[in-house]
C-alpha positions in Angstrom: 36.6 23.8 -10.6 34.5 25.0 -8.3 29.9 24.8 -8.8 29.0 28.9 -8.5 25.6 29.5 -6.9 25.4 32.3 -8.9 25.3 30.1 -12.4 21.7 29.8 -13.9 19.7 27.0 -12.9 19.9 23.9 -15.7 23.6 24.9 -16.9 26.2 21.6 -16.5 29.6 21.5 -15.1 32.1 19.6 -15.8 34.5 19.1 -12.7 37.9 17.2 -12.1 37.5 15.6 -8.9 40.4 16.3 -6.4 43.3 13.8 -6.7 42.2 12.8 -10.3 39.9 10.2 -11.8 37.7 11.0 -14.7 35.3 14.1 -14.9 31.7 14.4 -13.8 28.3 16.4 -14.9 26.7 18.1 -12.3 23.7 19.9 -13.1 24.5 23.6 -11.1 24.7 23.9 -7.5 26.2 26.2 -4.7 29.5 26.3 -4.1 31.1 23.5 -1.5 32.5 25.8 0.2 29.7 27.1 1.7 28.8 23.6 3.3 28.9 23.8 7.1 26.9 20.7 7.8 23.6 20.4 10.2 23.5 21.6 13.5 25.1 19.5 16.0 22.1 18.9 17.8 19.9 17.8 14.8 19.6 13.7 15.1 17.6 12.6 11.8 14.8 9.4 13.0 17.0 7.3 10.9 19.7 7.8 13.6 17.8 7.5 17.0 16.3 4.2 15.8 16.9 0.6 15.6 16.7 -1.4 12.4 18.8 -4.0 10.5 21.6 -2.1 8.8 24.1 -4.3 7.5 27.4 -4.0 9.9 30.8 -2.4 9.8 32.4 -6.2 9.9 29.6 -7.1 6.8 30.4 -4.4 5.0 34.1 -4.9 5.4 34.0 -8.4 3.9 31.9 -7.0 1.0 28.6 -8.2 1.5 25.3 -6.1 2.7 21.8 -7.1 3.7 18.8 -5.0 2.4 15.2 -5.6 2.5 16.2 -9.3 4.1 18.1 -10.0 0.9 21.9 -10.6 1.6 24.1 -10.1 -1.6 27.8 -9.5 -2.4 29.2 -6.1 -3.7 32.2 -7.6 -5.0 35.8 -6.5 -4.6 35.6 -4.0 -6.5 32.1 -3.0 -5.6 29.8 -3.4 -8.4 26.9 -0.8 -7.6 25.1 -1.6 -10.9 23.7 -5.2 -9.1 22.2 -5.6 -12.8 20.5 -9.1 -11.2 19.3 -8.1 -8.1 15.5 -7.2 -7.9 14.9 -3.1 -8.6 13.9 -2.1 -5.2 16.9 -3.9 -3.8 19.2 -1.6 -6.2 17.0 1.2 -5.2 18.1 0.7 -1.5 21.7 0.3 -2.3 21.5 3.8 -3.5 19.9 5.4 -0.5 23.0 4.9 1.5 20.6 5.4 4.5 21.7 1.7 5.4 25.7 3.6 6.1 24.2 4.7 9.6 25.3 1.5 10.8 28.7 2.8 10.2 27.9 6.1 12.0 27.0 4.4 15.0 29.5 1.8 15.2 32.1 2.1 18.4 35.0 1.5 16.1 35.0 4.9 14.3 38.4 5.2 12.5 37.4 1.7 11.0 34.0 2.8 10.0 35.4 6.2 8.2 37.8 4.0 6.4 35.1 1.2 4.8 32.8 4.1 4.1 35.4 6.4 2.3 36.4 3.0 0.2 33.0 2.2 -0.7 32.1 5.9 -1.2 34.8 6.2 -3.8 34.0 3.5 -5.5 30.1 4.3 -5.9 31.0 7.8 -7.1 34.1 6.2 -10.2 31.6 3.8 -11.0 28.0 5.7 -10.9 27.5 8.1 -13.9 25.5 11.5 -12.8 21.9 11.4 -14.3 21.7 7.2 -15.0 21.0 4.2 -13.9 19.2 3.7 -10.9 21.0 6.5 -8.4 19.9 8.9 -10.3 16.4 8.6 -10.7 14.9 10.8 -8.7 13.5 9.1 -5.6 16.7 7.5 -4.5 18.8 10.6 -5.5 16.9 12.4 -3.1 16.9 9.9 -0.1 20.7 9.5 -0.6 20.9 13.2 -0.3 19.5 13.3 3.2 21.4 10.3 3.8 25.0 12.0 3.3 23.5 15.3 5.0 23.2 13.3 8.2 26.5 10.6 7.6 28.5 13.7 7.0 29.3 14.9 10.4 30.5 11.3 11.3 32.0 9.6 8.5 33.3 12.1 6.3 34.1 15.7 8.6 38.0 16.0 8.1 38.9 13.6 5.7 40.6 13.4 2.7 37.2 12.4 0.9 35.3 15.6 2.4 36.0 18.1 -1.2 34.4 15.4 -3.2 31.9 14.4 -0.8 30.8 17.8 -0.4 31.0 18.9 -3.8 28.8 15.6 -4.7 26.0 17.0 -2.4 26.2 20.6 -4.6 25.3 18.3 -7.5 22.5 17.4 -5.6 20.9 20.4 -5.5 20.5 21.0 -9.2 19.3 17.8 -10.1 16.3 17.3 -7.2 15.0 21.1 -8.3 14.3 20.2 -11.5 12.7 17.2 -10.6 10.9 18.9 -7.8 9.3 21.0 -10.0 8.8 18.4 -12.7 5.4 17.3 -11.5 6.3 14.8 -9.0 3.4 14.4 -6.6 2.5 12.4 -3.2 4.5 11.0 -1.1 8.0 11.3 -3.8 7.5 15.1 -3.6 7.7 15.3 0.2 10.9 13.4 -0.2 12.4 16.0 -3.0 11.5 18.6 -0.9 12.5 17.1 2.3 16.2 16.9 0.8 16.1 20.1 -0.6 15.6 21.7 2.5 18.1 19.1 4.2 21.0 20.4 1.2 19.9 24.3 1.9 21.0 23.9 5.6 23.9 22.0 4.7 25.1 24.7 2.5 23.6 27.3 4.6 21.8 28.7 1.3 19.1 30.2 2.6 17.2 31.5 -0.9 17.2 27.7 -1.7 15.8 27.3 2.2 13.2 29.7 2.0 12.0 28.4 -1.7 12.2 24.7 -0.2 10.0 25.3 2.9 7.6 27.4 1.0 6.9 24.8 -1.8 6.6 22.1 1.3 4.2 24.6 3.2 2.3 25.3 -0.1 1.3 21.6 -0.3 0.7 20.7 3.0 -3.3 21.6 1.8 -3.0 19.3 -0.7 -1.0 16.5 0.8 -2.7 16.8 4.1 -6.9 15.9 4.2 -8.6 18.2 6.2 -8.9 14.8 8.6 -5.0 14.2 9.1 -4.8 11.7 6.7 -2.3 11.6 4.0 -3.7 12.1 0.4 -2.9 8.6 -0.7 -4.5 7.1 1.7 -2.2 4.6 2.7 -1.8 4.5 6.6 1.8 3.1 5.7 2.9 6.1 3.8 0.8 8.2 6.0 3.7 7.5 8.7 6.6 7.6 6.3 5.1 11.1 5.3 4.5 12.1 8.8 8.2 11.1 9.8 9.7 13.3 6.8 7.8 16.3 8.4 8.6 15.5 11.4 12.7 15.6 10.6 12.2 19.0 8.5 10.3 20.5 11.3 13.3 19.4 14.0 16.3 20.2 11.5 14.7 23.0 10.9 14.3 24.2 14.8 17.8 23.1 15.2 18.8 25.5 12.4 17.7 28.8 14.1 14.8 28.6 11.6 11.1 27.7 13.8 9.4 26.2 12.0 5.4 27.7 10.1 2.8 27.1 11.8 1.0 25.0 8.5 3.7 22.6 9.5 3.7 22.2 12.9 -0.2 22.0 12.4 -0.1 19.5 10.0 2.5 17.2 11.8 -0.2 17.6 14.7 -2.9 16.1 12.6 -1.6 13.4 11.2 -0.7 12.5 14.4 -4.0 12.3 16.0 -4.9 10.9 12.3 -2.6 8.1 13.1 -3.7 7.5 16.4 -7.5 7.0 15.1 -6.5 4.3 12.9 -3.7 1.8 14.1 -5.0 -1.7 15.7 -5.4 -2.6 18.6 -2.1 -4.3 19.0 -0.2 -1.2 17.9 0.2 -2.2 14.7 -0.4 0.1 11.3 -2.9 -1.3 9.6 -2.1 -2.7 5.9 -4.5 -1.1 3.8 -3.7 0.8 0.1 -0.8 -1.2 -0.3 0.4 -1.2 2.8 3.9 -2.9 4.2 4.6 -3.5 8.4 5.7 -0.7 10.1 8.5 -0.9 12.4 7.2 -0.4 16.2 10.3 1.7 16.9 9.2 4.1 14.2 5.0 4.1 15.3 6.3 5.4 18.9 8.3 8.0 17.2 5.8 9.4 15.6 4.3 9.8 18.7 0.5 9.3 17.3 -2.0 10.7 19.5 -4.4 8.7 22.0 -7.3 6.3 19.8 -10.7 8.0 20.5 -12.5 6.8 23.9 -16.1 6.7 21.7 -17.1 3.5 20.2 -17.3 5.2 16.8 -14.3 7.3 14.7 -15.1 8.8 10.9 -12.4 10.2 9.0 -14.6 11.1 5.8 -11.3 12.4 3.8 -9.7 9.6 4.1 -12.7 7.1 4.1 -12.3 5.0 6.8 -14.3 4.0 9.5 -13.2 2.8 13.1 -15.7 0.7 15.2 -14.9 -0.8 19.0 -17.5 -2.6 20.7 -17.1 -5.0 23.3 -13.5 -6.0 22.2 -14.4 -5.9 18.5 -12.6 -3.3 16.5 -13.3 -2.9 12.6 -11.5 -0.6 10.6 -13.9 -0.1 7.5 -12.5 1.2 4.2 -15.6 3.5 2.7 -13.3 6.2 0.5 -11.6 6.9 -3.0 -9.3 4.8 -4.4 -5.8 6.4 -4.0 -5.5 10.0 -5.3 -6.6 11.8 -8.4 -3.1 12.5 -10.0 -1.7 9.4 -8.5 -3.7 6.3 -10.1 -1.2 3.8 -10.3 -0.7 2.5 -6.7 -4.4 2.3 -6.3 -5.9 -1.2 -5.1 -9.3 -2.5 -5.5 -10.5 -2.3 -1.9 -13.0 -0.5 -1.7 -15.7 -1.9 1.2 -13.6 -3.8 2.5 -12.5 -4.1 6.0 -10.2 -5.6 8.9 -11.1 -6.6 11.8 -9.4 -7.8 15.4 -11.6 -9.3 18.4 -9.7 -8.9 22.1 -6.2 -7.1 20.5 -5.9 -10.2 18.0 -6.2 -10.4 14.1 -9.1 -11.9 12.9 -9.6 -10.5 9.2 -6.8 -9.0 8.2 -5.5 -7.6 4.4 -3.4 -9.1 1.9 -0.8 -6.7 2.2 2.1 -5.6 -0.7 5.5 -8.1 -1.0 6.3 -7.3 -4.3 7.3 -3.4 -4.5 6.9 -1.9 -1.1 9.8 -2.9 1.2 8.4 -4.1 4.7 10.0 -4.5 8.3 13.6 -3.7 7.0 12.1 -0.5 5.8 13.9 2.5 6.9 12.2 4.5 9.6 11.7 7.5 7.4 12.2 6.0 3.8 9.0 5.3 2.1 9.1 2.6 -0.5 9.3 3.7 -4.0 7.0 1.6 -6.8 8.8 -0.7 -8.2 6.9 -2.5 -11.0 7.3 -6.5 -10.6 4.5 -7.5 -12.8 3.2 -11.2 -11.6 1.1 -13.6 -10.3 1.8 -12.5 -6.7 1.6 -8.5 -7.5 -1.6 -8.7 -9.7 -3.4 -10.6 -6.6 -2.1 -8.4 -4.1 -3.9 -5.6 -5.9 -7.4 -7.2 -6.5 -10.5 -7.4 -4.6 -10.0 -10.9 -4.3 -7.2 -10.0 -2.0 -9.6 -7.8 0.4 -12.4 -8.6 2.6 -15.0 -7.5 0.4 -17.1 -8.6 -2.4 -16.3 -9.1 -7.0 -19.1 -9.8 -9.1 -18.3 -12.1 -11.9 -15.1 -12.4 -11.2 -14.3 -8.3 -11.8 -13.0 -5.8 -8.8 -14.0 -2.9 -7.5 -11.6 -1.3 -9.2 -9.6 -2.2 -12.3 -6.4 -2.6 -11.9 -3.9 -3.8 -14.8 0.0 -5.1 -14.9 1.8 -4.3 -11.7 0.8 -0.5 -11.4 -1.9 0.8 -13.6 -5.5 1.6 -12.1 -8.6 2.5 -14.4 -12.4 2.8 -13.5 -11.5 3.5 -10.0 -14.3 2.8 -7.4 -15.5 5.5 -5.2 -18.0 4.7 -2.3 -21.0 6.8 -1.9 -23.9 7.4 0.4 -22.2 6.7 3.7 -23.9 6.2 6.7 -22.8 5.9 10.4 -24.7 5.2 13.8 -22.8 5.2 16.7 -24.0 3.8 20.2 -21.8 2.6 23.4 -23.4 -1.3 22.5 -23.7 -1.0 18.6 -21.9 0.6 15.8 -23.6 0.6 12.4 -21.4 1.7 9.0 -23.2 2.0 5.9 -22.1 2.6 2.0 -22.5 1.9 -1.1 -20.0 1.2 -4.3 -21.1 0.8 -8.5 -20.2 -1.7 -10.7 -21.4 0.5 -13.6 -19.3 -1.4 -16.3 -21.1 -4.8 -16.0 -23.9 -5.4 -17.7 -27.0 -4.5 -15.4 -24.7 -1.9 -13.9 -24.9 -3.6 -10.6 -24.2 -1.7 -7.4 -23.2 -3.3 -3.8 -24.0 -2.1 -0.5 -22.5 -3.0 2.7 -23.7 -2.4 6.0 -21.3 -3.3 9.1 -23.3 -3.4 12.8 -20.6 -4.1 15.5 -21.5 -5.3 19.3 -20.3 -6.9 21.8 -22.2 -10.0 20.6 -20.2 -9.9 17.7 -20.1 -8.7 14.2 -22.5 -8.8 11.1 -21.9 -8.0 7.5 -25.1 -7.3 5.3 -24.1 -7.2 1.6 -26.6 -5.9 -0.8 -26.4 -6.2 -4.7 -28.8 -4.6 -6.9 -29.1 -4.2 -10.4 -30.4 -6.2 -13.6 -29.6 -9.8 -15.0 -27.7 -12.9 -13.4 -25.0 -12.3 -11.7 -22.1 -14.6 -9.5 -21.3 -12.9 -6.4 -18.8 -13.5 -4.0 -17.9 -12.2 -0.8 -14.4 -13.3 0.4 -13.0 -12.9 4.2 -9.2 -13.0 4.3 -8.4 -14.7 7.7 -5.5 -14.3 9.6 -1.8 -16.4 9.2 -2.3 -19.8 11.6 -6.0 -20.0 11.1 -8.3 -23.4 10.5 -11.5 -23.5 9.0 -14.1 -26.7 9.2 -16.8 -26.4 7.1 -20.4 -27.0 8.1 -23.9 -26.8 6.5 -25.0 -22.8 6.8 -21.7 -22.1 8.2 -18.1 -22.5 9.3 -16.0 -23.3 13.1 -13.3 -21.0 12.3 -10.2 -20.9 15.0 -7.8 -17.9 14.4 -5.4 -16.2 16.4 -8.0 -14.3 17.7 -9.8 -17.1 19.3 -12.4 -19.4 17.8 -15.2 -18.4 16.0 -18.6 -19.6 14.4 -19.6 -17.8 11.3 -23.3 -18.5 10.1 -24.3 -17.0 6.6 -27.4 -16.7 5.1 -28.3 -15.6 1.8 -31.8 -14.8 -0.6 -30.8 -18.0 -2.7 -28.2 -20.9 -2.6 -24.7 -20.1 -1.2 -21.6 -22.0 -1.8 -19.2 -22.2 1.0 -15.5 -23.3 0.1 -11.6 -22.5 1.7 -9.7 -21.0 -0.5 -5.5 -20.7 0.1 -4.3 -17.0 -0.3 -0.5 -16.0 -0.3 0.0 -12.9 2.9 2.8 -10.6 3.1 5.4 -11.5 5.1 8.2 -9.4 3.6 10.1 -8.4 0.9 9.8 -11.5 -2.0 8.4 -13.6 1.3 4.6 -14.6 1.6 3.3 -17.0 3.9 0.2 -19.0 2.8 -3.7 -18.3 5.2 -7.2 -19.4 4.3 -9.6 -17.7 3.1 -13.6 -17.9 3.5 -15.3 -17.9 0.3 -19.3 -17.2 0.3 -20.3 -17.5 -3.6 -24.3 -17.2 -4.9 -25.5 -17.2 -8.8 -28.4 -16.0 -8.8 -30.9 -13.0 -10.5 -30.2 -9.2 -9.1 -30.8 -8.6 -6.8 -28.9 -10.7 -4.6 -28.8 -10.4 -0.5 -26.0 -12.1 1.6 -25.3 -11.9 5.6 -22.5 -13.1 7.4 -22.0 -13.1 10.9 -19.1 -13.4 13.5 -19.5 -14.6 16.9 -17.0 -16.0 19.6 -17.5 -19.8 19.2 -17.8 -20.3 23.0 -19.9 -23.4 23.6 -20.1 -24.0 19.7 -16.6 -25.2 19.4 -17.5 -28.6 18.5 -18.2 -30.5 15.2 -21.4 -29.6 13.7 -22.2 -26.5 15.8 -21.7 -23.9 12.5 -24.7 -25.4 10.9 -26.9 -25.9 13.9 -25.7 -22.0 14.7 -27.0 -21.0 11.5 -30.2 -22.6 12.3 -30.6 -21.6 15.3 -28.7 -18.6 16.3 -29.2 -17.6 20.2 -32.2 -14.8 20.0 -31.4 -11.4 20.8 -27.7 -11.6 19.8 -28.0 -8.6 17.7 -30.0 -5.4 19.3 -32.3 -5.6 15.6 -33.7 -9.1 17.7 -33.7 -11.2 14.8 -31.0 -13.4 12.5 -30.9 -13.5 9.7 -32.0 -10.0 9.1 -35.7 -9.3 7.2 -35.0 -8.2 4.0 -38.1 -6.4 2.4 -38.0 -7.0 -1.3 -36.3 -4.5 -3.1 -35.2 -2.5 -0.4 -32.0 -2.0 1.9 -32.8 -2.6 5.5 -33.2 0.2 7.4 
């Protein structure tokens, strides 16, 4: 029985599936016979890009890689995977990893394994449960089968089903389009919506798909070309998504608004501001590695020649001086309706010196796939409540500061966010030899309601970090510097020798009262379930609010040697820092100025 596009929207169908096998609900769609495909000359980023797709010979033997995990699908495939972590089973049903089929030499072998496994996923998987059909994956295995159609399915006996599986589609990701899905997961519902309305040439669903995308371009794009969650990782899985609907939809006789093509501009030169300076994305909001296949395809603008960048919607600050670059996080926490993925990083900051990372951010293992991640498939949250999740999320895991042990921002289980931070009172100075970047964030649920401002001044000398708490009443503060994988540090009285990938480096800090200096061990990113272990610079002082604490960076140069950190901190060279003095005068009370 064939799905009507006339039937109302939300009214099942049961359907035999050609050549037998047991019937299936679809919510309503168009009818399959409408389906021409995309145009020819439409090539998704998911198929003009490299990445590790399991291959036709793996797949073959019944076995298939994801997220760096290699597992067995069994003969016959078992697509529930009940024991292998959720986003793994998430990526299994994306199907985006079949355009290693679609490229393979061998076609007639690669129709063959695909039409096998596809039958098997669709006798096995029930419409509407389990993990295929919640909503995320359902949506990115719609564009998935958009795209694999032309190769892998065109002409074959499995093309009625196939097609008529896509009609499904349709039904299920409106409803859920319009369910209140927000961020990043409503790009992607859209996204396949339009995909399935050229498919099916249905152009009322096309015109209702590209206006709801159009319509929250406002929302999802900051006026600065940054994407609302703030997340310079999703910013590019978001800017690839528009990127594909603009092209498909070029290719489809349909040019695309100009809200789009304007938005897919800013972002770009959003994304251009931002990245380090060896290329890479950096990993801040719960970030994940960004494939460097994917960042050229973007094509993000050129970084600003000026020594100073703001992007005030976003909240970050970029400062290059001398071959120091800081990237300085001074905004919200996440997004109003979207609380969960928050982290508590407010203030913090990464840093590189020459093209090298010196400080650099914890980054997200646990729910956000990483370097196996598809070029346009942003990671869905996954929770994986833990040790390893509930650090990943903390201040502790930034380059920032916690008094008594709390955050900036609370942050409970593996995705819930409460009492999010929000910097205020930012301040910038911008000068071809020094950059100053100035804020301030509230601890207003300690007692004494404590409030800590940082100010950033970057030269060529090197780079100083002046952190100011203020407030009532004892307090323990503590001012943590995550350091880059491969990094030594060697204590000293007043300071630390620190050698890094970056080079080696003498770090002198100075505080109004006693400072303890200890090496902490914090576990990094280094992929899906993977971490790799790097030290971490610890400055802790107990003392009455309020509480003043300086650190500085400097190439070690000729202090490389035992003892120099302490006799640096006693004696730093005079005029490294255009102020003319080290450590800084701090008039009681006040914030320098």
């Amino acid at each position: 029985m064939e799905l009507e596009n006339r039937q109302p929207a939300g009214v099942a169908r049961e359907w035999a599936p050609p050549g037998g096998g047991s019937p299936r609900t679809l919510v309503s769609g168009p009818d399959p016979g409408a389906a021409v495909g995309w145009p020819a000359t439409f090539a998704p980023l998911d198929s003009r890009l490299p990445r590790q797709w399991p291959t036709l010979a793996e797949l073959r033997a019944g076995r298939i890689c994801l997220l760096g995990t290699d597992r067995s699908l069994g003969d016959p495939p078992d697509w529930l995977q009940t024991g292998a972590p959720a986003l793994w089973r998430f990526h299994l049903h994306y199907w985006d990893w079949a355009w290693a089929l679609a490229a393979d030499t061998d076609r007639e072998a690669a129709r063959a394994v695909f039409a096998r496994l596809w039958r098997s996923w669709h006798a096995m998987v029930r419409v509407g449960r389990q993990d295929a059909w919640l909503a995320y994956p359902a949506a990115l295995r719609a564009w998935s089968w958009c795209g694999l159609h032309r190769d892998l399915v065109a002409g074959s006996e499995l093309a009625q089903a196939f097609v008529a599986e896509l009609a499904g589609h349709i039904g299920f990701l409106r409803r859920d389009s319009a369910s209140g899905t927000s961020g990043s997961h409503l790009i992607k519902d859209l996204k396949a919506l339009v995909g399935l309305a050229v498919f099916f040439t249905d152009e009322r669903l096309l015109r209702r798909a590209v206006g709801r995308l159009t319509a929250r371009l406002a929302v999802q794009v900051l006026p600065d070309g940054g994407h609302c969650e703030r997340a310079p990782a999703y910013h590019c899985q978001v800017l690839g998504d528009l990127i594909d609907v603009a092209d498909l939809l070029a290719s489809a006789g349909h040019p695309p608004e100009a809200a789009l093509t304007q938005a897919i501009a800013r972002m770009r030169h959003w994304l251009g501001g931002v990245l380090a300076p060896d290329g890479q994305v950096p990993l801040l909001g719960g970030g994940y590695p960004v494939a460097p296949e994917l960042i050229a395809a973007l094509a993000p603008g050129q970084p600003p020649a000026g020594p100073l960048l703001t992007l005030p919607d976003t909240g970050l600050v970029r400062a290059a001086v001398g071959g120091w670059h800081l990237l300085a996080d001074v905004g919200a926490t996440g997004r109003g309706e979207l609380p969960g993925p928050a982290h508590a990083d407010t203030l913090g900051c990464l840093v590189h010196v020459d093209g090298a990372p010196l400080l650099v951010d914890a980054g997200t293992s646990t729910s956000t796939s990483t370097s196996t991640c598809t070029p346009t498939c942003t990671p869905i949250s996954v929770p994986a409540p833990g040790p390893v999740r509930g650090h990943e999320r903390t201040t502790a895991a930034r380059n920032t500061v916690e008094i008594d042990g709390v955050g900036s921002t609370q942050t409970r289980g593996a995705f819930r966010a409460a009492r999010r931070a929000r910097a205020r009172g930012l301040q910038t100075s911008g000068a071809a030899t020094l950059v100053t970047i100035e804020a301030e964030r509230l601890f207003g649920r300690l007692s004494g309601r404590p409030a800590h401002r940082r100010r950033w001044s970057v030269s060529a000398s090197g780079l100083q970090v002046e952190d100011l708490v203020t407030g009532r009443g004892r307090h323990a503060v503590t001012a943590r510097w995550q350091l880059a994988p491969g990094s030594a540090v060697q204590l000293d009285a007043g300071g630390a020798l620190i050698t890094t990938p970056a080079g080696a480096f003498l770090v002198s800090v100075a505080a109004s009262g006693v400072v303890k200096l200890t090496v902490e061990s914090a576990q990094l990113a280094a992929g899906f379930l993977r971490t790799t272990v790097a030290p971490v610079l610890a400055c802790r002082i107990e003392a009455v609010l309020p509480v003043r604490l300086t650190t500085c960076w400097r190439k070690a140069r000729d202090w490389s040697v035992p003892g120099a950190a302490g006799a640096a901190a006693r004696a730093w060279p005079s005029g490294a820092w255009p102020s003319g003095a080290w450590p800084p005068a701090w008039p009681s009370g006040t914030w320098p100025r």
